[in-house]
DRENRO-560006 format. One record per residue (C-alpha): residue number from 0; residue in three letters; x, y, z. Coordinates in Angstrom, 2 decimals. Layout:
// DRENRO-560006
REC num residuo      px      py      pz
REC NUM     ALA       X       Y       Z
...
END
This chain:
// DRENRO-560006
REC num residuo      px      py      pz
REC   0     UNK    0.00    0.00    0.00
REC   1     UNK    1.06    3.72   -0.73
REC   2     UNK    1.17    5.59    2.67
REC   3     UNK    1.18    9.51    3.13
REC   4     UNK    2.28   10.21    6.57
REC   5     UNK    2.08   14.44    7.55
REC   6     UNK    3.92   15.22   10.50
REC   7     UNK    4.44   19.14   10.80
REC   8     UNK    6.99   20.47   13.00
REC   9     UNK    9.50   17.76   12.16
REC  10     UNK   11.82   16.71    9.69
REC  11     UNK   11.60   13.11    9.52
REC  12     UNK   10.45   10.10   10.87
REC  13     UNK   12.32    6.88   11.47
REC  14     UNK   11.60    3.72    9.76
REC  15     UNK   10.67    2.41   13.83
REC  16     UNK    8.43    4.88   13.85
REC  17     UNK    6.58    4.69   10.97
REC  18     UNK    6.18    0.94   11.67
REC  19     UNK    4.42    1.24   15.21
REC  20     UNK    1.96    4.26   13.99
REC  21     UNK    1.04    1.32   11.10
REC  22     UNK    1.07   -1.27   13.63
REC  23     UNK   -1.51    0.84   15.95
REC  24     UNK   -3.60    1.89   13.18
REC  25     UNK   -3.88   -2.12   11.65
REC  26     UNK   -3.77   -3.48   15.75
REC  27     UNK   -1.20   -5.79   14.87
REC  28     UNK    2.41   -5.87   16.41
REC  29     UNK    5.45   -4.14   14.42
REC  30     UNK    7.56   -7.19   13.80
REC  31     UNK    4.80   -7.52   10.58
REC  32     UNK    4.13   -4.36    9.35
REC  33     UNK    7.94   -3.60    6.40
REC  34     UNK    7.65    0.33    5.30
REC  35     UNK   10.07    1.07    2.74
REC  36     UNK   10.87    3.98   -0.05
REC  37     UNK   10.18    6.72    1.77
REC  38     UNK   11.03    9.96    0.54
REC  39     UNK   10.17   13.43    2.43
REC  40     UNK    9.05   16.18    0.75
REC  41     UNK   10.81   19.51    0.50
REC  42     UNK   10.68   21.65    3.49
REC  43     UNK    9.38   18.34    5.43
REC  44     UNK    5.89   17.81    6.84
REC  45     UNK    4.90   15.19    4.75
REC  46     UNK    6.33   11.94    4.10
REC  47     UNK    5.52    9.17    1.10
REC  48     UNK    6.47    5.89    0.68
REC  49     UNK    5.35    2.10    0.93
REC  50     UNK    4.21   -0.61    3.46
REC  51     UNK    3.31   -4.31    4.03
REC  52     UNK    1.77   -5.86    6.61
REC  53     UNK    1.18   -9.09    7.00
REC  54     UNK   -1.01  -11.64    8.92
REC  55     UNK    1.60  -13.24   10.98
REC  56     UNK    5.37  -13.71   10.92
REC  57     UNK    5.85  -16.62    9.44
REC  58     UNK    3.63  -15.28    6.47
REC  59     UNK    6.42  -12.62    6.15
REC  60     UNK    9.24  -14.65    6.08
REC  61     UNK    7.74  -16.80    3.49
REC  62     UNK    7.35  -13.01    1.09
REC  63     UNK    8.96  -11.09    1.63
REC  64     UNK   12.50  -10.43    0.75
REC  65     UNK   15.39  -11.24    2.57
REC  66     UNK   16.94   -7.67    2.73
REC  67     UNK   13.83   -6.30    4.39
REC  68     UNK   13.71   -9.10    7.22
REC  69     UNK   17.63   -8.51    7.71
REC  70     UNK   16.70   -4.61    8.37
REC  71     UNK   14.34   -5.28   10.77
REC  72     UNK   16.60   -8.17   12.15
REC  73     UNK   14.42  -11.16   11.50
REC  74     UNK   16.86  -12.88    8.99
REC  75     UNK   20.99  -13.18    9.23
REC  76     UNK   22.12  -12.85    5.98
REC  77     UNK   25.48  -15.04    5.43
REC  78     UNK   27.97  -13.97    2.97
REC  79     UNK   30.84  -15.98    1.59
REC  80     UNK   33.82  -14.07    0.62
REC  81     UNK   36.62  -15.72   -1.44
REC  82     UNK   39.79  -14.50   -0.15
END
């Protein structure tokens, strides 16, 4: 979904915070609600960008993609480097 957050007086918001207002408004819990690609508007007070949120958990770990659960530290991503 496309959200449109307005928050006057401030700059930005963090990603944290933008998750529980989304977690309120749905009454579900943060760890399933992902907002990403959000860009503020000039001079600030209003903020667009995107969100998921999902039924349960496990639901999300079966989506959604693996960079977005590491953000929100519900995935370790493991890297091999060849030395």
């Amino acid at each position: 979904m496309v959200v449109d957050i307005l928050h006057p007086g401030r700059c930005v918001l963090s990603r944290n915070e933008i998750r529980e207002k989304l977690a309120k408004t749905y009454k579900t819990s943060p760890d399933v609600v992902f907002a990403y690609g959000f860009r503020t508007q000039f001079g600030g007070g209003k903020s667009t960008g995107f969100a998921l949120v999902y039924d349960s958990l496990d639901h999300a770990k079966k989506f959604e993609m693996k960079y977005r659960l590491a953000r929100v530290r519900q995935c370790i991503i493991k890297r091999n480097f060849v030395e």
